[in-house]
C-alpha positions in Angstrom: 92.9 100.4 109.8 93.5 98.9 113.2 91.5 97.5 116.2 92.4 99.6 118.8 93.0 98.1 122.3 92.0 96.6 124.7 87.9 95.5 124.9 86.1 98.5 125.6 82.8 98.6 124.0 83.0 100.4 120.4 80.7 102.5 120.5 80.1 104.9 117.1 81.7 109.2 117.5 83.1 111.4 115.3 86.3 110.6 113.3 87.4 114.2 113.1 87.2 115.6 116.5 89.4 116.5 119.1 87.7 117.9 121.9 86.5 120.8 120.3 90.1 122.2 121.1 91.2 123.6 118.0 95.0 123.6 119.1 94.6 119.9 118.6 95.9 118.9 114.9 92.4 116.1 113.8 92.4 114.1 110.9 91.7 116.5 108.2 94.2 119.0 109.5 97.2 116.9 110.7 100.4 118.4 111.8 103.9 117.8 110.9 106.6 118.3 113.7 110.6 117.0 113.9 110.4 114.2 117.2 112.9 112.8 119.0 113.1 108.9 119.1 111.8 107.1 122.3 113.0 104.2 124.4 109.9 102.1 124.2 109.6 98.0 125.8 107.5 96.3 123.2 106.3 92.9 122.2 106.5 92.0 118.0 104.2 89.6 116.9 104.0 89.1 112.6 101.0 87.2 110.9 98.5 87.6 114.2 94.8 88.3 112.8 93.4 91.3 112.4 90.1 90.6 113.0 91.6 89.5 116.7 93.6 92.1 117.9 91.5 92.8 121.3 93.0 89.5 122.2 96.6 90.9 121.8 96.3 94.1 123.3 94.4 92.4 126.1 97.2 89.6 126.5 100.2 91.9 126.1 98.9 95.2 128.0 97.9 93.1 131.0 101.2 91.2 131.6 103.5 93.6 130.7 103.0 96.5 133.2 103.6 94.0 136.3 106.3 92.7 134.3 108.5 96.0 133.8 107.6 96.8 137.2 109.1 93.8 138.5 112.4 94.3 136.0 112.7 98.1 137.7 110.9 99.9 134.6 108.9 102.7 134.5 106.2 103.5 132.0 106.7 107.2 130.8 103.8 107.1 128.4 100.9 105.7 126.8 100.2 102.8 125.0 100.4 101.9 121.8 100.9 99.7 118.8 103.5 100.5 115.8 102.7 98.6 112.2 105.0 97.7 110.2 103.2 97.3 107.0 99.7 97.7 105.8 97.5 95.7 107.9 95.5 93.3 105.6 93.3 89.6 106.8 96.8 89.8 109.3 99.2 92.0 110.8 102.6 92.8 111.9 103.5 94.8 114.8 104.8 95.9 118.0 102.7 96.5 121.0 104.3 98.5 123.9 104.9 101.4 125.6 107.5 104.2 126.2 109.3 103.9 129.2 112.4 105.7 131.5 115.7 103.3 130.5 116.2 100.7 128.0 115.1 96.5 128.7 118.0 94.7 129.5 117.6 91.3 127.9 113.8 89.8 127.6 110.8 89.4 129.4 108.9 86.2 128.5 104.8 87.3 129.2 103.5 83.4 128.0 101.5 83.6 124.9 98.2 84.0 124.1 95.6 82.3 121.7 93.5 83.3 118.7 90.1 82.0 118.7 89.9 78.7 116.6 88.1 78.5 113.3 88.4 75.8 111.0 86.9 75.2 107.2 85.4 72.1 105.9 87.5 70.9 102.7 86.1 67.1 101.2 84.1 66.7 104.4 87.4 66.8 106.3 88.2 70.2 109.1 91.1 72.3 108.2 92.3 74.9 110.6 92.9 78.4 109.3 96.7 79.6 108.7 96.1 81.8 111.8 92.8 81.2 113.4 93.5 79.0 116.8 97.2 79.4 117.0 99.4 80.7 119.8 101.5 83.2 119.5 104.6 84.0 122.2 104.9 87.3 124.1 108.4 88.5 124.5 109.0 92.0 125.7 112.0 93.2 124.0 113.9 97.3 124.1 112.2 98.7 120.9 111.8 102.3 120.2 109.4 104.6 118.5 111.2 106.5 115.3 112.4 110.2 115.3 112.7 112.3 112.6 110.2 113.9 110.4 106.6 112.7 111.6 102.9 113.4 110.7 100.8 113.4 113.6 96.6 113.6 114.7 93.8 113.0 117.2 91.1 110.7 117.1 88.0 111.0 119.5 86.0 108.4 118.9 85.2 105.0 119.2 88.2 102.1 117.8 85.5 101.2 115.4 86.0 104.7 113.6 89.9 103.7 113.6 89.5 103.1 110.0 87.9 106.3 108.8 90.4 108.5 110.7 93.6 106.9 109.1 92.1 107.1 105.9 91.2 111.3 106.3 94.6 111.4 108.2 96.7 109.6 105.3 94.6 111.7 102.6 95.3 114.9 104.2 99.1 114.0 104.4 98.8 113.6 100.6 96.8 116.4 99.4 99.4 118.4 101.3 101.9 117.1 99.5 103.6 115.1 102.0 104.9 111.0 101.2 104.2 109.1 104.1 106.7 106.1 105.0 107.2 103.4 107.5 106.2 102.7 109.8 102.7 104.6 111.5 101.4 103.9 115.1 98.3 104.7 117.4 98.6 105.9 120.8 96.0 104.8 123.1 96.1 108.4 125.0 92.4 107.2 126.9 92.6 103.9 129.2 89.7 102.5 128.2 87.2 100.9 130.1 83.9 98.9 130.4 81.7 101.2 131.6 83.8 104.5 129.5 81.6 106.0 126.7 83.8 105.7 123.7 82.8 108.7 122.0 85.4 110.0 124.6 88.3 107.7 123.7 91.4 109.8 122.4 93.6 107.8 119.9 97.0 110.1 118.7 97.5 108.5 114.9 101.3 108.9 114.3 103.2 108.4 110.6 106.8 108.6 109.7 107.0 110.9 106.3 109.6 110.6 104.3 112.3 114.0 103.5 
């Protein structure tokens, strides 16, 4: 459903696996659990390509740790990245992470740049809607929703993101549950270069309604 973050190679690993620990709610067998809301310093960005999200994540993730730090914030958490609707050829969302107090005003992290595409109408170049534009990065107080939530692990690669959302919301469903906005991923494994993905840990996270 999503394309993970940052640019760690994905690599392919079971969609409905959690270490083997069985304590772990996977896919399949998601748990349901009453959570507190949390104070979260995010960046919003609506319309940004799907098919580009490793450039977000990379843009935001990098400049925004430094930045808190500088504005006397603390991360208290992973990362992570809350949709607000179903992600389609674009999506809307917040990128961020929890923190210890709430943002006081906004932190302005530059922008970043989708790679440019263009299509050839009457022998003339049109750019895409979305491909080569810029899109700001302001770090606003956000939070991630309490209440009732529906919540599993992912090891895997963030090319298996797909698959696990889809057994995660179908479980929801054949349980009975109606799921509601919005849902999030928390990147609970830093990735890296060199990491084999099949040990990435993604938490999938879905507000149900009731």
């Amino acid at each position: 459903m999503t394309g993970g973050a940052g640019s760690a190679d994905r690599g392919s690993a079971g969609g409905d696996s959690a270490g083997g620990d069985s304590a772990v709610p996977v896919p399949s067998r998601p748990d349901v659990t009453e959570a507190a809301e949390q104070v979260t310093a995010t960046v919003r960005v609506e319309g940004f390509p799907a098919a580009h999200l490793p450039v977000l994540f990379d843009g935001v993730f990098s400049r925004l740790f430094p930045a808190l730090g500088q504005a006397g914030v603390q991360p208290v958490g992973a990362a992570f990245a809350l949709y607000s609707r179903v992600p389609g050829e674009t999506v809307d969302l917040e990128v961020g992470i929890p923190v210890d107090r709430v943002l006081d005003g906004e932190l302005d992290l530059g922008e970043v740049e989708v790679p440019g595409s263009a299509e050839v109408l009457d022998g003339a170049e049109v750019p895409g809607s979305a491909e080569g534009a810029s899109f700001a990065l302001v770090a606003r107080a956000s939070a991630l929703p309490g209440g009732r939530i529906a919540t599993a692990a992912h090891l895997g690669g963030y090319d298996r993101l797909g698959e696990a959302w889809q057994t995660f919301m179908g479980a929801l469903e054949s349980q009975g549950h109606r799921v509601a906005m919005p849902f999030w991923e928390v990147y609970t494994t830093e990735p890296t270069p060199d990491m084999d993905p099949a040990t990435l840990r993604t938490d999938l996270f879905t507000a149900l309604e009731g």
